[in-house]
C-alpha positions in Angstrom: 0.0 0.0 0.0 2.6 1.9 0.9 4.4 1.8 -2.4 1.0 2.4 -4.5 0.7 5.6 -2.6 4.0 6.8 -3.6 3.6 5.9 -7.3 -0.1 7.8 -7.0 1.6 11.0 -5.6 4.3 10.8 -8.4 1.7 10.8 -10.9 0.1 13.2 -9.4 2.4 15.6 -8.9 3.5 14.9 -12.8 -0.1 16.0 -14.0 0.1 19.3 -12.0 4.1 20.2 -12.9 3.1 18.9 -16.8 0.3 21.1 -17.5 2.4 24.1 -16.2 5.6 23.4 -17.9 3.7 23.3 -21.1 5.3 24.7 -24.1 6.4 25.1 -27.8 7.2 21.8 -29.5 10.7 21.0 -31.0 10.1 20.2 -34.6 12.1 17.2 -36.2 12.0 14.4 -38.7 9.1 12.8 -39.6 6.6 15.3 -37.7 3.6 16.2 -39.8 2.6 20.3 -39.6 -0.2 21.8 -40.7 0.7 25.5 -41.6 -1.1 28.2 -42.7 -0.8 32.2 -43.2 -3.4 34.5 -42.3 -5.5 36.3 -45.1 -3.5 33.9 -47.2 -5.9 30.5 -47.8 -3.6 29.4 -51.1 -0.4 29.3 -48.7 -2.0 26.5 -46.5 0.3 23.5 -46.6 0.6 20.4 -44.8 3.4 18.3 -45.0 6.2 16.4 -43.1 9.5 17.5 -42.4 12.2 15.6 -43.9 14.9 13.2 -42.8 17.5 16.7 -43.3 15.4 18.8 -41.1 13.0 20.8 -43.6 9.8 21.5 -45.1 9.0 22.9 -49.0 7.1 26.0 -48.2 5.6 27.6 -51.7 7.3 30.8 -52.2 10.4 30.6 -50.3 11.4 27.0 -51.5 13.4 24.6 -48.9 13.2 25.8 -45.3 15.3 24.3 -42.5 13.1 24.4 -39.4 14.5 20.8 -37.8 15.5 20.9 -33.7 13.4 25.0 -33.6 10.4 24.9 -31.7 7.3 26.1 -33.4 6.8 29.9 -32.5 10.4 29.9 -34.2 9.7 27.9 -37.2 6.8 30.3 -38.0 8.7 32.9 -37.3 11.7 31.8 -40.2 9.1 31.2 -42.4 7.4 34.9 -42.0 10.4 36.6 -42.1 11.6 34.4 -45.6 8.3 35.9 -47.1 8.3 39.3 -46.2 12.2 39.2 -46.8 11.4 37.5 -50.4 8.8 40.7 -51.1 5.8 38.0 -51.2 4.0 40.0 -48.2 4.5 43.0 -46.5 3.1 41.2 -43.1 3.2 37.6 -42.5 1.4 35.9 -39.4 2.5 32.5 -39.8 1.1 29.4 -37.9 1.9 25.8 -37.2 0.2 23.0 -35.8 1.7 19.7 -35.0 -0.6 17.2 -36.1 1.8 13.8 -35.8 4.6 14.1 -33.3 7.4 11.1 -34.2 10.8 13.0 -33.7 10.6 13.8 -30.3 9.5 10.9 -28.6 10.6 8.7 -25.1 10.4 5.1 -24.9 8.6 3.5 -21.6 10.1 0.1 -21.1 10.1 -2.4 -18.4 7.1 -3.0 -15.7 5.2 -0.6 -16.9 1.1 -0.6 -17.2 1.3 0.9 -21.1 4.9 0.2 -22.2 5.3 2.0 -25.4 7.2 5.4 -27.3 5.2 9.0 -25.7 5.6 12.2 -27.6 7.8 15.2 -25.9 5.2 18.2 -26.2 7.0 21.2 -24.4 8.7 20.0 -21.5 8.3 16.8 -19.6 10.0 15.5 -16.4 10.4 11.4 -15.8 7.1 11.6 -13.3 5.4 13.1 -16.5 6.2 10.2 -19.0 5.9 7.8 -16.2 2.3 8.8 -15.7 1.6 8.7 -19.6 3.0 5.3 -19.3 0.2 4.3 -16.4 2.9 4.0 -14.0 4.2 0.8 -12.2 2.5 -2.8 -12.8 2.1 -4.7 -10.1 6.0 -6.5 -10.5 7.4 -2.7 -11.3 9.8 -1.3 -8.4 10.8 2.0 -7.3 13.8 1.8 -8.9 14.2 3.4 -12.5 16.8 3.9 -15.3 17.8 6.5 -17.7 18.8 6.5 -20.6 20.2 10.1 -22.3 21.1 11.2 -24.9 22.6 14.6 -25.4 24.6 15.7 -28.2 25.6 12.1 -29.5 26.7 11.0 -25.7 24.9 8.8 -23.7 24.4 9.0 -19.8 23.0 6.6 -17.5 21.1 7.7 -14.3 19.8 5.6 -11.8 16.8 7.3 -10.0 14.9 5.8 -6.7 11.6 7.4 -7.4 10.8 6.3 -3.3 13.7 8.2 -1.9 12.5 11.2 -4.1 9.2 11.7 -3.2 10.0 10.6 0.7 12.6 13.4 0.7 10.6 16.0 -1.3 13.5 16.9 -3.9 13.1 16.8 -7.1 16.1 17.4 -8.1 15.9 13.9 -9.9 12.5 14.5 -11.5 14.6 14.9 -14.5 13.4 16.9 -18.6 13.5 14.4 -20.9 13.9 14.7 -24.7 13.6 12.8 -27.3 15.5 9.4 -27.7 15.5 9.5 -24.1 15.0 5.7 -22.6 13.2 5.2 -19.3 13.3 1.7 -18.1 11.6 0.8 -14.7 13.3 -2.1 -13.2 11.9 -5.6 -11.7 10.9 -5.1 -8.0 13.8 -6.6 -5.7 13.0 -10.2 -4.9 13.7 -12.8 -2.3 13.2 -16.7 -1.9 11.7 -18.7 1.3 11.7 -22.6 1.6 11.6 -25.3 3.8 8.9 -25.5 6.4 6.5 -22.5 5.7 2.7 -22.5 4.5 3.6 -21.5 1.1 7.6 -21.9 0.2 8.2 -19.6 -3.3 9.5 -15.5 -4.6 7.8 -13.2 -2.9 8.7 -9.0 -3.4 11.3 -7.4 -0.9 10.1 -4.5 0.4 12.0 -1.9 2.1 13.4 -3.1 6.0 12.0 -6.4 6.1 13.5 -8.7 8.6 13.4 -12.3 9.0 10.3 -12.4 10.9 8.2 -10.5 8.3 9.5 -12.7 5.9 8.1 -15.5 7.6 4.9 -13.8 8.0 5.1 -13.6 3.6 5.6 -16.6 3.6 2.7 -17.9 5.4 4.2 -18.5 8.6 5.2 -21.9 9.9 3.7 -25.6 9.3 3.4 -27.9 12.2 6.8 -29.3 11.8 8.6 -26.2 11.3 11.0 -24.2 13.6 11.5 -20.7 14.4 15.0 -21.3 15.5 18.4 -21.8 13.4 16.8 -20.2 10.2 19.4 -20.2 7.6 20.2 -17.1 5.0 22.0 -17.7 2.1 23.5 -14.9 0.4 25.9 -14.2 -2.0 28.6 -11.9 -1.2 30.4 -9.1 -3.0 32.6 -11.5 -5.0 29.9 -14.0 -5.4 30.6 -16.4 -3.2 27.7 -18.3 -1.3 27.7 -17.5 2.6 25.2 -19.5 5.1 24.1 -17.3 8.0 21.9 -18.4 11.1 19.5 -15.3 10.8 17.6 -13.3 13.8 14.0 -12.4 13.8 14.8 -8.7 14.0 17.7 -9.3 10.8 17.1 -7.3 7.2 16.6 -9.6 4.2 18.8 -8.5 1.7 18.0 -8.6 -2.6 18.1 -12.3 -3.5 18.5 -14.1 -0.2 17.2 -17.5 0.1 15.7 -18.4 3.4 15.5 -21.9 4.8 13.3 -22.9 7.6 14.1 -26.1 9.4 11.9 -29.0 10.9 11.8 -29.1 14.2 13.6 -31.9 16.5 10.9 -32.1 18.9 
């Protein structure tokens, strides 16, 4: 419950931020516009912009308007017509009406996995939200992927920690080509004499005794005492601990309940 709340208030808080930080579109490749010129009916086009970056406007020929948003593109093509003597005072306009250059990819346990258009500026709690959020084997933990100038980063962000703490410094903008992956919850593994041995999700601080409380608790035969935790280390080597009740379960620990002697 507690983690659904925190993904709720992320999205939340990405609907309020995302309608405010609403602005003008980069225009790239493959975007289809819609642009007109007041008074001027015959200088309606629509068209796509090309694999270069630009669109063939009538009058002023070849126009590169590829990575400027659209108040500037309409302003490049109003000043090429009054500049070109076609008219005196052009009031260019340009809708976007199919976004494909700048778009984020969603992957990973996500409700709607899938590419979301960039419109203006959005943060990750944005595209999460477009993307539904978390399913119901997502995590709090999630990656990204950018892309800036032909460089990629990677930035691993734990949305919990953020919203727990209240900065947002990590509620990163995102551009296009950007790659937002949320990550597999954390997992761990119980066996031996419980009600119902399997996986089960880690959650944050859970010791041995909550662990046996996933697990179903104990069957008749079981024992609370010398339950075994085995771990892998740093290097990867295999350690066998006799755990506590009040020990934390670490990612990927196997716990063993044993049958009782008596």
């Amino acid at each position: 419950m507690k983690r659904m709340f925190m993904w709720m208030l992320a999205l939340l808080f990405s609907t309020l931020v995302g309608a405010a930080q609403a602005e003008d579109v980069l225009l790239g490749a493959g975007d289809v516009l819609k642009v007109s010129v007041y008074g001027n009916p015959d200088l309606t086009l629509e068209t796509r912009v090309s694999e270069t970056g630009s669109i063939t406007f009538p009058l002023v020929g070849e126009v590169a308007i590829g990575g400027m948003s659209t108040s500037q593109a309409e302003k490049k093509i109003g000043g090429l017509l009054e500049s070109g003597g076609f008219l005196r005072k052009a009031q260019v306009n340009i809708i976007v009406t199919v976004l494909t250059s700048q778009q984020v990819s969603v992957l990973g346990q996500v409700l709607r996995p899938g590419r979301y258009p960039i419109e203006g500026k959005r943060t990750l709690t944005d595209v999460l939200a477009l993307a539904g959020g978390a399913n119901p084997e997502g995590g709090d933990v999630i990656t990204v992927i950018r892309n800036r100038n032909g460089k990629s980063t990677r930035e691993v962000i734990d949305l919990h920690d953020m919203m727990q703490s209240g900065d947002m410094k990590q509620n990163i903008e995102l551009n296009g080509s950007d790659v937002v992956y949320v990550d597999r919850a954390a997992r761990f593994y119980i066996y031996g004499e419980v009600q119902r041995p399997g996986q089960f999700r880690l959650e944050r601080g859970m010791t041995v005794l909550q662990a046996l409380s996933v697990g179903g608790g104990l069957t008749l035969r079981g024992t609370e005492r010398n339950i075994r935790i085995k771990r892998r280390d740093a290097g990867g080597n295999l350690q066998v601990l006799t755990a506590k009740h009040d020990d934390l379960i670490q990612v990927d620990d196997v716990v063993f309940v044993q049958e009782s002697l008596f």
